[in-house]
SERO-4910 file (N, C-alpha, C, O; in steps of 0.05 Angstrom, whole numbers):
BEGIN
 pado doro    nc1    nc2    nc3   cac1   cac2   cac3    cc1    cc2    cc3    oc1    oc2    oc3
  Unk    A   2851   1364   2646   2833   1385   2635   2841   1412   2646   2843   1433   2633
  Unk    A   2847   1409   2672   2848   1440   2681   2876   1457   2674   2879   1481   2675
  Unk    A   2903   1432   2665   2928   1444   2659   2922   1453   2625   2933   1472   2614
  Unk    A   2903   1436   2613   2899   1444   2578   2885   1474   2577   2883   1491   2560
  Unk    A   2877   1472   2602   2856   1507   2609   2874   1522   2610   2876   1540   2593
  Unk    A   2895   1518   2635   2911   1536   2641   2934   1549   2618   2942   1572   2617
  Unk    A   2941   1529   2602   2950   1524   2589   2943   1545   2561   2957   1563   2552
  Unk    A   2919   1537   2554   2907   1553   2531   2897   1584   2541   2892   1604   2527
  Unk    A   2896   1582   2561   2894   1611   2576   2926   1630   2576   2928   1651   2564
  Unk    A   2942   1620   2588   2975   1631   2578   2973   1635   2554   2972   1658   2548
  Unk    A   2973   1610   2528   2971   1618   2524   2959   1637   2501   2969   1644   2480
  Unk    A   2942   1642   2508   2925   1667   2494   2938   1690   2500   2947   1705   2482
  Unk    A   2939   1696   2528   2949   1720   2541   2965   1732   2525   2961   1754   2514
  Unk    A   2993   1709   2521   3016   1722   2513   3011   1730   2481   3020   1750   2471
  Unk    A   2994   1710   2465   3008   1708   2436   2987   1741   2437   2997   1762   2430
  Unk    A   2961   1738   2446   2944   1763   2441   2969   1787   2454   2967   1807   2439
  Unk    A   2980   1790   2464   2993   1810   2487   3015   1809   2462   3015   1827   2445
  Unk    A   3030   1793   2461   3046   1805   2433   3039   1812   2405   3056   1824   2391
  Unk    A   3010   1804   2393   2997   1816   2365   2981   1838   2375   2981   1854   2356
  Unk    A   2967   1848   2396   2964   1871   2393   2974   1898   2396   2963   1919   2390
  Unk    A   2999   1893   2406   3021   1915   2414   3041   1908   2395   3055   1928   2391
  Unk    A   3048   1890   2382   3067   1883   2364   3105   1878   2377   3128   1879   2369
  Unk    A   3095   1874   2392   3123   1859   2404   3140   1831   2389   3127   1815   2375
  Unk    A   3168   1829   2393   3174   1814   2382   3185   1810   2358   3195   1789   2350
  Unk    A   3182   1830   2347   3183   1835   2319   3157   1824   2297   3160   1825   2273
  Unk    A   3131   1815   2309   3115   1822   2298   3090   1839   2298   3078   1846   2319
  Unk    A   3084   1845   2277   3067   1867   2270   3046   1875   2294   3037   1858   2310
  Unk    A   3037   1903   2294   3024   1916   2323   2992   1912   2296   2986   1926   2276
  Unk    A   2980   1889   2309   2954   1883   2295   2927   1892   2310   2905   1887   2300
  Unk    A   2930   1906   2335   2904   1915   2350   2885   1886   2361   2892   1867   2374
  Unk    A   2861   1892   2349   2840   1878   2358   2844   1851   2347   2835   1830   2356
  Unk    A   2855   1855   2333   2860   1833   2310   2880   1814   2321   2875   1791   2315
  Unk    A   2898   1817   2334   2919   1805   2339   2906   1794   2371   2913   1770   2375
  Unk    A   2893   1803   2387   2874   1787   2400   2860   1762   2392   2865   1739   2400
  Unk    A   2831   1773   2368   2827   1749   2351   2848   1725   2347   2843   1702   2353
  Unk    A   2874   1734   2334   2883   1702   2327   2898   1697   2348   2910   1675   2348
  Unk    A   2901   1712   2369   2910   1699   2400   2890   1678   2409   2896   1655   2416
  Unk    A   2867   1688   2408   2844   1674   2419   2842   1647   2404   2843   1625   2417
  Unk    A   2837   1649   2373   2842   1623   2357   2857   1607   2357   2851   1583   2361
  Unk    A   2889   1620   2353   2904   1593   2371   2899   1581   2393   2896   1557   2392
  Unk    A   2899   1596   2417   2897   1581   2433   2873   1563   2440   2874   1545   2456
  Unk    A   2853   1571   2428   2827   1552   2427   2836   1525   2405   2829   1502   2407
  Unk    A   2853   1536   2385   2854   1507   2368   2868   1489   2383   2866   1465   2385
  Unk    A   2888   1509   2398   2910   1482   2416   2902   1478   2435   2916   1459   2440
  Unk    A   2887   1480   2455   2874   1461   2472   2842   1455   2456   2823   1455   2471
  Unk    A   2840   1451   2435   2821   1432   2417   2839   1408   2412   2835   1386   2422
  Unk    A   2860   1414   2396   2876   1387   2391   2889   1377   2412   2902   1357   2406
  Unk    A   2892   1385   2442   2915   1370   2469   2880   1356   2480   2879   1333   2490
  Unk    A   2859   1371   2478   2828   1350   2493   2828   1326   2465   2825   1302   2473
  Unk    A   2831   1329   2441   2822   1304   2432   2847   1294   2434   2845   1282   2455
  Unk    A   2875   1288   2425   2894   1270   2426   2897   1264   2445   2912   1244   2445
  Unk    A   2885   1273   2480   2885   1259   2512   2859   1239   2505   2863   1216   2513
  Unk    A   2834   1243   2492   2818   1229   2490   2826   1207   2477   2821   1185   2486
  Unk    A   2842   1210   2452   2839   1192   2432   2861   1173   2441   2861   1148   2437
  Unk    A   2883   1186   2456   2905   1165   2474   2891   1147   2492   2900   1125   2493
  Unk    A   2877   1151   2502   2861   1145   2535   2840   1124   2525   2834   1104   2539
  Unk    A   2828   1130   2499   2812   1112   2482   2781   1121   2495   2762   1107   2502
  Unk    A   2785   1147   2496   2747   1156   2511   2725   1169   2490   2702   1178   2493
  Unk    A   2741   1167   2470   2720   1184   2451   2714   1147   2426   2730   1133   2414
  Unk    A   2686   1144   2428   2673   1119   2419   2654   1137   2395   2644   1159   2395
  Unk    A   2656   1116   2378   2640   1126   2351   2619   1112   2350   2597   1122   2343
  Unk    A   2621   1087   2357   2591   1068   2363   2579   1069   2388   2590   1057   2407
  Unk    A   2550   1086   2392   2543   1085   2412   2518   1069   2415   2500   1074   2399
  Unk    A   2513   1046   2435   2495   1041   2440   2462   1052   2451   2459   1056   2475
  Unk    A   2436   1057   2428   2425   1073   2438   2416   1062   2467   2419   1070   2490
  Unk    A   2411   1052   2461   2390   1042   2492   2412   1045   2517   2405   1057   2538
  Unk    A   2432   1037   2515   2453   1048   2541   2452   1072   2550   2449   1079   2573
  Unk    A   2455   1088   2523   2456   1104   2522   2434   1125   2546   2440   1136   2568
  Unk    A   2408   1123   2531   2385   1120   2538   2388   1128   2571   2384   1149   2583
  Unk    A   2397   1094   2581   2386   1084   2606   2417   1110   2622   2414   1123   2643
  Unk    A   2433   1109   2610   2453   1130   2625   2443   1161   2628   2444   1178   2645
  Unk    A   2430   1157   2602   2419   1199   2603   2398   1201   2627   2399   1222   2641
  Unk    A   2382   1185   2632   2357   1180   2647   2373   1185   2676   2365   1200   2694
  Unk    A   2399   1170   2677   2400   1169   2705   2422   1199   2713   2424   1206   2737
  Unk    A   2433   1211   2697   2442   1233   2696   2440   1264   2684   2457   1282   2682
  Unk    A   2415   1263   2678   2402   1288   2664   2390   1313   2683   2386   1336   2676
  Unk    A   2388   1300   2711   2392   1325   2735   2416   1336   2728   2416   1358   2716
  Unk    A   2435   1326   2733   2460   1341   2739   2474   1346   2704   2495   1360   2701
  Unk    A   2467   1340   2692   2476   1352   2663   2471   1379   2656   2485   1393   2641
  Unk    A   2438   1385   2672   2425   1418   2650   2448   1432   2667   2469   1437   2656
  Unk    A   2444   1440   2697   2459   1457   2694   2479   1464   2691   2484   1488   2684
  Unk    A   2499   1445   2694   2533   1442   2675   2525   1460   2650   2535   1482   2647
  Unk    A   2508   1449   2635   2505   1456   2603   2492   1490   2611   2508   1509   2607
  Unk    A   2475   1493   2619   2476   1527   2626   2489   1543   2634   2488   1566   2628
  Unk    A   2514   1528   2660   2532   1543   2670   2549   1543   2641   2548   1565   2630
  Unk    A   2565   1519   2626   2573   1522   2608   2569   1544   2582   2587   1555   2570
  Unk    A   2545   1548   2577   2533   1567   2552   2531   1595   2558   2535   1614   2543
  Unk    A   2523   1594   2594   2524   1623   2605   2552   1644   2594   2546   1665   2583
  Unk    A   2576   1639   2597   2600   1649   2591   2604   1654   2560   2609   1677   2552
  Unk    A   2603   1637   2546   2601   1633   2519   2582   1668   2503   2589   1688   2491
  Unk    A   2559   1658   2514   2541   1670   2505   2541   1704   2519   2535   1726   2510
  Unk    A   2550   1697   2538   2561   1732   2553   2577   1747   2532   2572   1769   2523
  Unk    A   2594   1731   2528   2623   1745   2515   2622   1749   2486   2640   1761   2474
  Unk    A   2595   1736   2474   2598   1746   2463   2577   1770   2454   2578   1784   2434
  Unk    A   2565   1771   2467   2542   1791   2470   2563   1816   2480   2561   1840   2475
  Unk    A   2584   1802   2497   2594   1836   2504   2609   1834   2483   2600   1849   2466
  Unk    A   2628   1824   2475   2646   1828   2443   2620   1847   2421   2629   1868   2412
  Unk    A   2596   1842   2415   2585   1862   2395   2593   1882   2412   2610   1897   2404
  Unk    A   2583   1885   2432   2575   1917   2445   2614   1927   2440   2621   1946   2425
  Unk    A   2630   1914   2451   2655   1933   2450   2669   1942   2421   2688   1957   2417
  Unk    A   2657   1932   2407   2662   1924   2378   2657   1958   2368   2666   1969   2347
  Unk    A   2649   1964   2378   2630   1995   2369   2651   2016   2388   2640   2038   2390
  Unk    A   2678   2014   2403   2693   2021   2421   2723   2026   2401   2727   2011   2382
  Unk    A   2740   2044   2406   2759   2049   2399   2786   2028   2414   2788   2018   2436
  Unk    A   2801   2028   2390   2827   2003   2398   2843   1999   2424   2853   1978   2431
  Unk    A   2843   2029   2438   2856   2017   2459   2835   2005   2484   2843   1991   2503
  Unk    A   2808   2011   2480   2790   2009   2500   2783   1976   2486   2763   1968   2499
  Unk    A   2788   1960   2472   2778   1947   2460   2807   1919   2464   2809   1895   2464
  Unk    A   2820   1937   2466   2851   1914   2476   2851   1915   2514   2853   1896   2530
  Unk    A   2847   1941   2520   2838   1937   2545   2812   1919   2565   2814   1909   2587
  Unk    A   2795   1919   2552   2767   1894   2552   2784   1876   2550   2788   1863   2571
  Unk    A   2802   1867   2522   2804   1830   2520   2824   1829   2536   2833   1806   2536
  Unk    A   2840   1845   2554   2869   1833   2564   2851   1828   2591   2856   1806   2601
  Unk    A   2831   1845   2606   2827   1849   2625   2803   1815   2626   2797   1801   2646
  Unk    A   2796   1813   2600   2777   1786   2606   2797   1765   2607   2793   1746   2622
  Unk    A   2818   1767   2592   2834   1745   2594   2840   1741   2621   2837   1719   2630
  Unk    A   2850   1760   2635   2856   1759   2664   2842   1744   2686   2850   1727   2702
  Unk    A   2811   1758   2679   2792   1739   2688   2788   1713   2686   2778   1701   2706
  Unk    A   2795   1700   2665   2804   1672   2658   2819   1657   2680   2812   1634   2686
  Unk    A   2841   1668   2693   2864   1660   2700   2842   1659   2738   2838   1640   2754
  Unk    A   2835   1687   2738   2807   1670   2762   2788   1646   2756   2780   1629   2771
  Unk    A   2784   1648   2741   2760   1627   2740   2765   1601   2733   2750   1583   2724
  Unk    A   2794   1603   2739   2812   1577   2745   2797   1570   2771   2786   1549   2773
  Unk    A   2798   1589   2792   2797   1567   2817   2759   1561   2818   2748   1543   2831
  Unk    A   2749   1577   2805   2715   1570   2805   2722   1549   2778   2703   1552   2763
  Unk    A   2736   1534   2767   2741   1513   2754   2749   1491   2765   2743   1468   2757
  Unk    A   2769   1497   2792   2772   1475   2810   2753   1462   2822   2750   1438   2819
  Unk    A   2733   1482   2840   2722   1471   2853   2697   1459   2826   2680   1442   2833
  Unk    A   2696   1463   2812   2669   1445   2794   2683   1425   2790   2672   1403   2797
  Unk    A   2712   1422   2777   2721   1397   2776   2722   1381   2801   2716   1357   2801
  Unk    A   2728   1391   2819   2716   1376   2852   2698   1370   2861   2702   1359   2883
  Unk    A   2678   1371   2855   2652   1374   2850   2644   1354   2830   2628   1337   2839
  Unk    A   2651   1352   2805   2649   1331   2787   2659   1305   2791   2645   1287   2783
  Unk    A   2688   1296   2804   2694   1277   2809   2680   1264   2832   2668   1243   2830
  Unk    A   2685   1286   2865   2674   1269   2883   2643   1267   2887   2636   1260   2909
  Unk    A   2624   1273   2865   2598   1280   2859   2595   1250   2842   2578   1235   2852
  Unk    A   2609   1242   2821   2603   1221   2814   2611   1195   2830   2599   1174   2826
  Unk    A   2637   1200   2852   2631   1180   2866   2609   1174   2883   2601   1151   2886
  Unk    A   2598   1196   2895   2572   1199   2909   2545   1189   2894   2527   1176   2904
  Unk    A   2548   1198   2868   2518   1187   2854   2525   1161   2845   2505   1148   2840
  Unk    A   2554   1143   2841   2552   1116   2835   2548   1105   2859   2531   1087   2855
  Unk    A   2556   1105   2889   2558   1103   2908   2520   1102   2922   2512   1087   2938
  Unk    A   2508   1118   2912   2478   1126   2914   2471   1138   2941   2456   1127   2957
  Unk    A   2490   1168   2945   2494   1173   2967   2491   1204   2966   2508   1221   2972
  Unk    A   2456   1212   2952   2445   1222   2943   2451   1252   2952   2455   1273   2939
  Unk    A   2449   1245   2988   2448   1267   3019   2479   1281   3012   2484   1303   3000
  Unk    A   2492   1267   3020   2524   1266   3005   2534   1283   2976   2551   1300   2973
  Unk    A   2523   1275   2963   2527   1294   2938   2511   1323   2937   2521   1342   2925
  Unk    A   2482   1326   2953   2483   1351   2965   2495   1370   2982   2504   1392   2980
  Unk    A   2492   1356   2997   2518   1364   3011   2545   1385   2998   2552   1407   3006
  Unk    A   2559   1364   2973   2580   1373   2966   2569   1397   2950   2582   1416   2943
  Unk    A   2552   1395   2946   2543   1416   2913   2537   1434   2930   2533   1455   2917
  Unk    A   2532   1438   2964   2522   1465   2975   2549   1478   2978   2554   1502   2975
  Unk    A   2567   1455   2984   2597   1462   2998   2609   1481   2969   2608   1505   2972
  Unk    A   2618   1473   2949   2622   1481   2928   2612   1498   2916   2627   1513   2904
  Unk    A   2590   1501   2917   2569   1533   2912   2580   1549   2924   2593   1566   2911
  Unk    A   2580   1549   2955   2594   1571   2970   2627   1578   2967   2639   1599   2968
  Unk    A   2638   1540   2962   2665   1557   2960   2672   1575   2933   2690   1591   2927
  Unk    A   2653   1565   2920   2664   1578   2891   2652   1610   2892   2663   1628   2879
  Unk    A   2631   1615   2908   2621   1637   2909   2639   1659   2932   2634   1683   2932
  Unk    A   2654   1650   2946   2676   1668   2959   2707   1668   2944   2725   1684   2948
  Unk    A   2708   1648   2929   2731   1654   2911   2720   1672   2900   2728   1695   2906
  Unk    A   2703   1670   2886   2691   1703   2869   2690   1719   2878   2695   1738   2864
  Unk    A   2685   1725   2903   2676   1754   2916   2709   1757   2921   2718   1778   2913
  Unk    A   2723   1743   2929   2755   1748   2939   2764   1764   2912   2762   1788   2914
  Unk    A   2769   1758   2896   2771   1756   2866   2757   1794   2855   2766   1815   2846
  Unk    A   2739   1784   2861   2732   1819   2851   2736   1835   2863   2740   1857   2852
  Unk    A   2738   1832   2897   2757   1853   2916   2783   1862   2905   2789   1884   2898
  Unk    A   2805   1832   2904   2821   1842   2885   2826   1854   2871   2845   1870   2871
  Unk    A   2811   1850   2853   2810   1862   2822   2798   1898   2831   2808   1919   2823
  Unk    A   2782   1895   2843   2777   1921   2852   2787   1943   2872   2776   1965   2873
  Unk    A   2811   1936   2889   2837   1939   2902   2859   1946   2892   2874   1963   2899
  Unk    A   2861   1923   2863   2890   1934   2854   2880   1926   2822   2883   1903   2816
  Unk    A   2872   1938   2809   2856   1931   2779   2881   1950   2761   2890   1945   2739
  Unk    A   2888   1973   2780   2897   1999   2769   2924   1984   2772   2933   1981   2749
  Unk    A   2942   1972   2791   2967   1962   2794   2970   1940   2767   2990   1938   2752
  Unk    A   2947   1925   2767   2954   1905   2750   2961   1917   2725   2983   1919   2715
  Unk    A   2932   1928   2714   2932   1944   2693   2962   1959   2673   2968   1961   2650
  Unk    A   2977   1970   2705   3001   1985   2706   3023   1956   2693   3045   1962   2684
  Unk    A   3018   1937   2693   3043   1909   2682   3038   1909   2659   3058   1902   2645
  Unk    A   3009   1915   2642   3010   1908   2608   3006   1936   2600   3022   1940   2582
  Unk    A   2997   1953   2605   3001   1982   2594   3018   2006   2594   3035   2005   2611
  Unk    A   3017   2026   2580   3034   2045   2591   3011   2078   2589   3014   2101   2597
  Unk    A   2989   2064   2574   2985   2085   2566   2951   2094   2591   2930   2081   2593
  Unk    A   2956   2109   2600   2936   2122   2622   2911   2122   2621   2900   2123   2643
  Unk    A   2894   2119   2599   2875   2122   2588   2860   2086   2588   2837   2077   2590
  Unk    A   2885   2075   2583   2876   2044   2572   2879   2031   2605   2862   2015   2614
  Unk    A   2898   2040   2616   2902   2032   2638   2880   2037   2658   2877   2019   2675
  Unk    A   2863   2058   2659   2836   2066   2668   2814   2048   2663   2802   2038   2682
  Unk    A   2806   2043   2637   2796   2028   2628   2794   1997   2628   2773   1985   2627
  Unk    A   2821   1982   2631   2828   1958   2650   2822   1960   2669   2805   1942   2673
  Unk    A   2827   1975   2694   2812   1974   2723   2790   1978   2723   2781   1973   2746
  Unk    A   2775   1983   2711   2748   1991   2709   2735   1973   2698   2711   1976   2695
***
């Protein structure tokens, strides 16, 4: 999961980083060329999560309700907030996508390169949930309740100093980075910022 992330994260970067500047010999498409950066790479790690599923044999079409049932019951603590942390991001971006939408092209290629970037952090606040997820379910099959709190305090915090590390960075050298995909002063301001 986390190399199909990393993966669909590159690449976005690049195909968006070459359609909106038009490198390559294809066309300088602006905002637009973001969009179908973004689409590919969401379709291709759509099709590398189901053909790992459908290899592995984890995706079932007949589900037993009552199993079913008796599994949700015993895992429905730890599902909501996955599913909120999950929707939280979703639902951000795109609430900020209207707002920048109303923004001129280079300030608007500067937003998506600079979120993509952010992506490439929230790799390691992706690790630790996936760390979290595996040795969490051995803890709750295990019924080693103390233990899986435990990990979820440990993991809170580490994920919450990767972040703060992360925006120091970004707030240290936003303008350096900025300086590797732009040239132009204005957009480059606007990325660090």
């Amino acid at each position: 999961v986390t190399k199909i992330s990393f993966i669909s994260i590159l690449l976005n970067v690049v195909i968006s980083y070459i359609l909106i500047f038009g490198y390559l010999g294809m066309p300088k498409l602006g905002i637009e060329g973001a969009a179908i950066g973004t689409l590919v790479a969401s379709l291709s790690s759509t099709i590398l999560y189901f053909f790992i599923l459908f290899k592995q044999n984890l995706i079932i079409f007949k589900i037993n309700l009552k199993i079913f049932i008796v599994i949700f019951n015993k895992i429905k603590k730890y599902i909501f907030p996955s599913l909120v942390s999950g929707i939280t991001l979703p639902f951000g971006l795109t609430v900020l996508t209207i707002v920048i939408s109303h923004f001129k092209d280079f300030e608007i290629a500067s937003f998506t390169l600079a979120h993509r970037a952010d992506l490439f952090w929230f790799m390691g606040i992706n690790a630790f949930s996936s760390t979290y997820n595996i040795l969490g379910n051995q803890a709750l099959g295990a019924k080693k309740e103390h233990e899986l709190n435990l990990l979820y305090k440990f993991t809170l915090s580490a994920g919450s100093v990767w972040a703060l590390m992360i925006f120091v960075i970004s707030l240290i050298f936003g303008k350096e980075i900025g300086e590797l995909f732009f040239s132009n002063p204005e957009t480059i301001d606007n990325f660090a910022f």
